[in-house]
C-alpha positions in Angstrom: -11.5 29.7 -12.3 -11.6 25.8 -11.3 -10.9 25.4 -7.2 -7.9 23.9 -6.5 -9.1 19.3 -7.1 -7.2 16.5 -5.5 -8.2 13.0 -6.2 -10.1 12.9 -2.2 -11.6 16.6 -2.4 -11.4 20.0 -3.0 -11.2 23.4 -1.8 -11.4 26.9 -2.7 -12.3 30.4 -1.7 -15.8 30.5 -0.7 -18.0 32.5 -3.3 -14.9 33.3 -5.7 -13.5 29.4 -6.3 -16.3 27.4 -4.3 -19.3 28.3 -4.8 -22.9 26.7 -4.2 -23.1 25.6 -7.8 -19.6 24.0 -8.2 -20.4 22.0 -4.7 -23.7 21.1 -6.1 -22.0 20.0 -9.3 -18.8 18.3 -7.2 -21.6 16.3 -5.0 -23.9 15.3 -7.2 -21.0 13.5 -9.5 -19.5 11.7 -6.7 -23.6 10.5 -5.4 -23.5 9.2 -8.8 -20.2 7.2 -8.6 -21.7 5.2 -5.3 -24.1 2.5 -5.0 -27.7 2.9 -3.2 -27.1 4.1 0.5 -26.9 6.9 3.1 -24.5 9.4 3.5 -22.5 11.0 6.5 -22.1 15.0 6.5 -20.2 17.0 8.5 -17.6 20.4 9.0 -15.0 21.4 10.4 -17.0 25.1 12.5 -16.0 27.3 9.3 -18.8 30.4 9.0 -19.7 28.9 5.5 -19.5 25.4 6.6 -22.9 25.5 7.3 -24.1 26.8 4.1 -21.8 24.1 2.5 -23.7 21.4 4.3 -27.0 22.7 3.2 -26.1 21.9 -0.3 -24.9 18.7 0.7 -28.0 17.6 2.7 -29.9 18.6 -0.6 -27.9 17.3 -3.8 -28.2 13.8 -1.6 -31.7 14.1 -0.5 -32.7 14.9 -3.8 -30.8 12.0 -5.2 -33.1 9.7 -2.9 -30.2 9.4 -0.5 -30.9 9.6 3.4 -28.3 11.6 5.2 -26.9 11.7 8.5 -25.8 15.3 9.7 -23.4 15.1 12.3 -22.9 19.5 12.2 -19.7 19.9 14.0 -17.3 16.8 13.8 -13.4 15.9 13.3 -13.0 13.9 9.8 -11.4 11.3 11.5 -14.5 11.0 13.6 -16.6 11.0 9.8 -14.6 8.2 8.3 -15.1 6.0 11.7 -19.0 6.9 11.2 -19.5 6.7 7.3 -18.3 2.6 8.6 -20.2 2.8 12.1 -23.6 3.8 10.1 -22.9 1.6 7.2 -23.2 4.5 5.0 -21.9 4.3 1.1 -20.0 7.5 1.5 -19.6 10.9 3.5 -18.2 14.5 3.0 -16.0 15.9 5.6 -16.7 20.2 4.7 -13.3 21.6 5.6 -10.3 23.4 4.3 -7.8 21.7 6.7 -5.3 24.2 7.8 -5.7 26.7 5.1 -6.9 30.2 6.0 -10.4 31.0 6.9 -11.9 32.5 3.0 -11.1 29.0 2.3 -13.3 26.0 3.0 -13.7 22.3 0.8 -15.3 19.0 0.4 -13.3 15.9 1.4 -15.2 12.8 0.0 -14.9 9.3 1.9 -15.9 5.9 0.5 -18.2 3.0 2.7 -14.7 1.5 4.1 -14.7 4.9 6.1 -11.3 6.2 4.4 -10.8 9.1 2.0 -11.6 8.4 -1.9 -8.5 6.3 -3.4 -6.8 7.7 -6.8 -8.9 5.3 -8.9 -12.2 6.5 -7.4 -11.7 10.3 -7.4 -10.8 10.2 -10.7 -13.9 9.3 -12.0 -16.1 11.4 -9.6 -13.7 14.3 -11.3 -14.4 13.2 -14.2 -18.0 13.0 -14.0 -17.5 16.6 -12.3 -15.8 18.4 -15.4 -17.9 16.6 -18.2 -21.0 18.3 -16.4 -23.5 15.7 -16.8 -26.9 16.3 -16.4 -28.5 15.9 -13.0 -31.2 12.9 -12.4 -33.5 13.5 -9.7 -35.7 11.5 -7.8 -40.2 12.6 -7.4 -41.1 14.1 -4.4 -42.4 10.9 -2.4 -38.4 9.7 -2.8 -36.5 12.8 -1.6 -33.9 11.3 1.1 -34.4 12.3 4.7 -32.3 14.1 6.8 -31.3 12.5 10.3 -29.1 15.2 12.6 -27.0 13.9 15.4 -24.5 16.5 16.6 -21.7 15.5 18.8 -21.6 11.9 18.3 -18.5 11.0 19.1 -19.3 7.8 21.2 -17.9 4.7 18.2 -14.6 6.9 17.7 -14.4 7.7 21.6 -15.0 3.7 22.3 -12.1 2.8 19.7 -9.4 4.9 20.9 -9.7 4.1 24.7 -9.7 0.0 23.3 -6.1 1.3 22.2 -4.3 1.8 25.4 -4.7 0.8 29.0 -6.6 3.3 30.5 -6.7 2.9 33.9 -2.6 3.3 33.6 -3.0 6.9 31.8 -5.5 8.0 34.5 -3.3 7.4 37.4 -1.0 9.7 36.2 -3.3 12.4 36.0 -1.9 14.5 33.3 -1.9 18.2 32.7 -3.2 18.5 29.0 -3.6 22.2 27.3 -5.6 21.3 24.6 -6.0 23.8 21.4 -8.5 23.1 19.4 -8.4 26.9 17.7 -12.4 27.4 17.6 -12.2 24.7 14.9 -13.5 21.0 15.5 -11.3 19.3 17.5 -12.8 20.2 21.1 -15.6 17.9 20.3 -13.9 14.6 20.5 -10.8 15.8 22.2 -12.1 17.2 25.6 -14.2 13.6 26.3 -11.2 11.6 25.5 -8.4 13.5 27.4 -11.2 13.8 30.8 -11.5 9.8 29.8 -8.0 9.4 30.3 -7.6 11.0 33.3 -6.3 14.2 32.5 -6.9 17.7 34.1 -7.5 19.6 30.6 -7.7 23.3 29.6 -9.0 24.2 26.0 -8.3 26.8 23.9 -10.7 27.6 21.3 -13.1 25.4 22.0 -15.8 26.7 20.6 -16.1 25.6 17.1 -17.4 28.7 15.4 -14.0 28.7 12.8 -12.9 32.6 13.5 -9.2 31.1 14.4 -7.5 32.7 16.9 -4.3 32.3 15.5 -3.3 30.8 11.7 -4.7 27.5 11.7 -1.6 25.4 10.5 -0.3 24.0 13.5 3.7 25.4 12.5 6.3 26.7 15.1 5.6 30.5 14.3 1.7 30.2 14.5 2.0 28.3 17.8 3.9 31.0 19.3 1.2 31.9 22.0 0.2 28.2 22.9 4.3 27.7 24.1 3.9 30.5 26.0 1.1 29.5 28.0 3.2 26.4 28.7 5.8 28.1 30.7 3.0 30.3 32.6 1.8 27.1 34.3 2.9 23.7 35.3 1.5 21.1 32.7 2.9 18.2 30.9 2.0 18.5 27.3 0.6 20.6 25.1 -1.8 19.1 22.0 -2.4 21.4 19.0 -4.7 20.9 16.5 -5.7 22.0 12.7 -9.4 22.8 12.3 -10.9 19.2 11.1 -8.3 17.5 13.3 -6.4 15.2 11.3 -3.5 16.6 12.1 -1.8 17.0 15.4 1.4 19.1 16.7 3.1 18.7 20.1 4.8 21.4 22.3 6.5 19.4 25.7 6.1 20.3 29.7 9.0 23.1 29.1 7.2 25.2 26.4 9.6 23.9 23.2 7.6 23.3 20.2 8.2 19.7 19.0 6.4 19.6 15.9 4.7 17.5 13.6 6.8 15.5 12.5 7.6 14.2 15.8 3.6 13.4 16.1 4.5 10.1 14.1 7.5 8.9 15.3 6.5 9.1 18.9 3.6 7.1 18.3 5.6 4.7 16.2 7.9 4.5 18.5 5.5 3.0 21.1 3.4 0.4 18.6 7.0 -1.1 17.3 7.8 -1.9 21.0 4.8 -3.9 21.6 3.2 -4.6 18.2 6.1 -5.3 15.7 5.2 -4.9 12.0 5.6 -2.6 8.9 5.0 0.8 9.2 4.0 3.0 6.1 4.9 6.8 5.4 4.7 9.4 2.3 8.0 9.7 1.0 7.8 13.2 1.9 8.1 12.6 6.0 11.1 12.7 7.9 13.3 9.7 8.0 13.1 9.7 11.4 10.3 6.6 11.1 12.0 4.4 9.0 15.3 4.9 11.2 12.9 3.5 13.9 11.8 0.7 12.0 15.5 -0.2 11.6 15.7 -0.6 15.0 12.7 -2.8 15.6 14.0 -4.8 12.8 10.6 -4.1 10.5 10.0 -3.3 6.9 9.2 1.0 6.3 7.1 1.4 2.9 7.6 4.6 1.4 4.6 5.6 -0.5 4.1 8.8 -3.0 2.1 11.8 -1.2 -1.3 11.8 0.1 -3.4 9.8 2.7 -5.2 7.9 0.0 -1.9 6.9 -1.0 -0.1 5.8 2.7 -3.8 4.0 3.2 -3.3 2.3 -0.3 0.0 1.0 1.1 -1.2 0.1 4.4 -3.3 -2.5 2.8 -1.2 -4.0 0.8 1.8 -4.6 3.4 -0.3 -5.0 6.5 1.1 -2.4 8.2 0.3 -2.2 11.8 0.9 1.4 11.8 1.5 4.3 9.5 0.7 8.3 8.9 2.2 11.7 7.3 4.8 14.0 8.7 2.5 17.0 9.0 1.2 15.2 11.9 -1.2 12.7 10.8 -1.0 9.3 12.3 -2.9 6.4 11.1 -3.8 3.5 13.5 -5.3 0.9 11.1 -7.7 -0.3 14.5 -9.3 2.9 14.7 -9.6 3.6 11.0 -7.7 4.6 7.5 -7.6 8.2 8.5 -4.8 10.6 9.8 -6.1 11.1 13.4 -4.9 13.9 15.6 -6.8 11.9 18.4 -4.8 8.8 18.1 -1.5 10.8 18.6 -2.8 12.3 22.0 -3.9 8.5 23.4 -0.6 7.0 21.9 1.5 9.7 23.5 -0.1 10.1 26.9 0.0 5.9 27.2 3.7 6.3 26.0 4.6 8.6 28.8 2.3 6.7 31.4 3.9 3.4 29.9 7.7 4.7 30.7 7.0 7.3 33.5 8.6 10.2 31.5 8.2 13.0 30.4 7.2 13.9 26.5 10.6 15.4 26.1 12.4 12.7 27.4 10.9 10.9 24.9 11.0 13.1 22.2 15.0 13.5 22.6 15.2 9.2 22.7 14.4 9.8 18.8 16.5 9.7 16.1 17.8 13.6 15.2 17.3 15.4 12.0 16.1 19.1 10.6 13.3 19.5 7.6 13.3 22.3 5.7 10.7 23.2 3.5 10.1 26.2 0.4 7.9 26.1 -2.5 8.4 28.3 -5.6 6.6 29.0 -8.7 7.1 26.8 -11.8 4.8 26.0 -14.8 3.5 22.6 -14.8 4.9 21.5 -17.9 8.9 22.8 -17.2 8.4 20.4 -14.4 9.8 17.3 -16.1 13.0 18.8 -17.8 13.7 20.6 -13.9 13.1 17.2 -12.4 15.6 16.0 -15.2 18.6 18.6 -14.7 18.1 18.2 -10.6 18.8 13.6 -11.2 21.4 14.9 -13.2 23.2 17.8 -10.8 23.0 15.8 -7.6 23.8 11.9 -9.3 26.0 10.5 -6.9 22.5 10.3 -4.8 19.8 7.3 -5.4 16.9 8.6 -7.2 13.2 7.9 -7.1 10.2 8.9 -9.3 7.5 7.5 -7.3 6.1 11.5 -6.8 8.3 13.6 -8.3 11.8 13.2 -7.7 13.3 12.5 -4.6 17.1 11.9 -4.1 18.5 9.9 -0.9 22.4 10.2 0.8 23.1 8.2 3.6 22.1 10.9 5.7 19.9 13.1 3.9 17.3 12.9 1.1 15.7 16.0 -0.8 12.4 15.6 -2.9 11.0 18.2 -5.3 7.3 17.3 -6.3 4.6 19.9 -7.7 1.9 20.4 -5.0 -1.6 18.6 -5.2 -3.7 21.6 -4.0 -2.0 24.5 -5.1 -0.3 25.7 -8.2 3.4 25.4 -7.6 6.9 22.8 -6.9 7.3 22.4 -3.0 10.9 21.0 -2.1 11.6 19.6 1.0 15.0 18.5 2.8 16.3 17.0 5.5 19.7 16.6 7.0 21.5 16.2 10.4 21.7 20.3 10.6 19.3 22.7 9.3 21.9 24.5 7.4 22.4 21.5 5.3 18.7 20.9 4.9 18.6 24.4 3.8 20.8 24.4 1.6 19.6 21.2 -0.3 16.3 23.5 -1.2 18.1 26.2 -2.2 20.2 24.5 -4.7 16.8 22.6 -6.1 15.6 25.9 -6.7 18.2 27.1 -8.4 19.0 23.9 -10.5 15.3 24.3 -11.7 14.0 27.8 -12.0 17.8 28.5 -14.1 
């Protein structure tokens, strides 16, 4: 059974779906696709993350590479690295917020983002064909360089974002959790950088999650009500390689994700007009905001290789995902949960309010979100009858199929890392969000 193979990575169970062979195999194919060079390696604090690195540190030693171990490290600090070091690549060993069996391999390119389409496409390639290994003699073998914790050229590129000495006079009260997986690292510097007074949760990254490690409403449950046991103005919560941030406010509400993106849009548009760039699977709540500060929004399909893709070609001066990934084009390609907390904390130093008085400044809707099972190749003919049952709304094929109304849009796509149709809605009340998924489901599965 293959792991589950995007065009930036993979992932699977450890020992059933990913196991030391297929990351040897995996590895080795994309050291063949790069030029002559050093690598970055890193993970996320996983138990098998170490063991994962290992293999790394010896499919590219033994391919002549030299190979800069950074052990614990957020992969937005990796892709500013793999550019800092002037490496030709790096592997970021994590399985994002998926459970803890899980772990993966998410492979960047020298210009410090994650592998583009085009790229990962032919490391797959390479991958399934199975091509026999070339090594290099003994007198050749790459060399191994470790240098845990350094955060310093991320660190210095986030603080050149904001002004710093305004954040620190306000002195905020942070609760920071990091959920034992890597975020701690970077995160506790920057936010004592800033000023703030922070207590962390989890902040040892040794991957046993003290709560499921996808930042959601339910699995946050405990971190809102620390909020209200204690006077503090925001709440940062992580996923395990930190790309991704969610936000619960001084009162204990859970703001979400989503709300990660368009708060920080919200402050670059007022200061730094210019196009902004999301999946077309985030909430509308962005390009409503570019509306308002009169700039273009570029929709692109789903995936960070993809918004980066579109980032380049429009010049975007910002852009990101709706599960809480932000991209700041000055600090990297990369969804960042670390630019969120600077962007946010300068926000509400910037205005002198609080995060939910500028949460409830933003444009209003509800997401809803279901998967359900569907073979791959019904997918087309579903796609087909939904265009067909919902036509008075403007359809588009870019990824999947997503319909727009004035005031709502639905999109049905098939996932990229697991085997089944995710549909996602959004509408001015969540019983009209809801009920937008529940008709895709039936239109297709019928």
């Amino acid at each position: 059974m293959e792991p589950i193979i995007s065009v930036s990575g993979l992932r699977g169970i450890v020992g059933e779906t990913l196991t030391p062979l297929v990351a040897a195999r995996y590895l080795a194919a994309f050291s063949a696709e790069l030029p002559p060079g050093k690598m970055v390696v890193a993970r996320d604090g996983r138990p098998s993350g170490r063991m994962l690195a290992d293999v790394a540190r010896g499919i590219f030693a033994a391919a002549g590479r030299d190979v800069i171990d950074l052990d614990v490290a957020a992969t937005p600090t990796v892709g500013v690295l793999v550019r800092e070091l002037q490496a030709v690549g790096g592997v970021q060993i994590s399985a994002s917020h998926n459970p803890p069996p899980y772990n993966g391999l998410k492979l960047f390119q020298a210009d410090g983002r994650v592998l583009p389409a085009q790229v990962g496409e032919r490391v797959l390639a390479k991958y399934r064909a199975n091509d026999p290994l070339t090594w290099v003699g003994g007198d050749r073998v790459g060399q191994v360089e470790l240098r845990p914790e350094y955060i310093q050229p991320h660190l210095e590129k986030l603080l050149s974002l904001v002004n710093v000495k305004q954040i620190q006079t306000h002195g905020f009260r942070v609760l920071l959790d990091a959920n034992h997986g890597s975020g701690a690292v970077l995160a506790r510097p920057l936010l004592e950088a800033l000023g703030c007074t922070v207590e962390v949760l989890g902040a040892e990254p040794h991957g046993r999650f003290a709560h499921p490690p996808e930042p959601t409403a339910e699995n946050l449950h405990s971190i809102a009500g620390h909020m209200q046991d204690r006077p503090l103005d925001i709440a940062f919560c992580q996923d395990p390689d930190a790309d991704r941030l969610a936000i619960i406010d001084e009162n204990g509400r859970y703001v979400g994700e989503e709300y990660t993106l368009a708060l920080c849009v919200d402050h670059i548009l007022r200061h730094t007009p210019g196009p902004v760039v999301t999946n077309c699977a985030t909430s509308r709540m962005t390009a409503d905001l570019a509306q308002r500060y009169h700039v273009p929004c570029i929709l692109s399909a789903v995936g960070e290789a993809n918004v980066a893709d579109a980032m380049i070609a429009s010049y975007a001066v910002f852009g990101g995902e709706g599960n809480g990934g932000p991209i700041d084009p000055r600090v990297g390609l990369v969804r960042d949960s670390f630019v969120g907390m600077t962007l946010i904390l300068a926000a509400m130093a910037m205005r002198m309010q609080p995060v939910s008085a500028l949460v409830d400044e933003l444009p209003r809707y509800e997401i809803r979100k279901t998967s359900f099972a569907l073979p791959r190749e019904k997918l087309p003919d579903a796609l087909d009858r939904l265009e067909k049952k919902f036509n008075q709304a403007q359809p588009n094929r870019q990824d999947g199929l997503r319909l727009d109304w004035p005031d709502r849009w639905l999109i049905v796509r098939a996932s990229n890392t697991e085997p089944i149709v995710r549909a996602i809605a959004e509408a001015p009340l969540a019983e009209e969000a809801e009920e937008l998924c529940a008709a895709a489901k039936v239109v297709m599965t019928q």
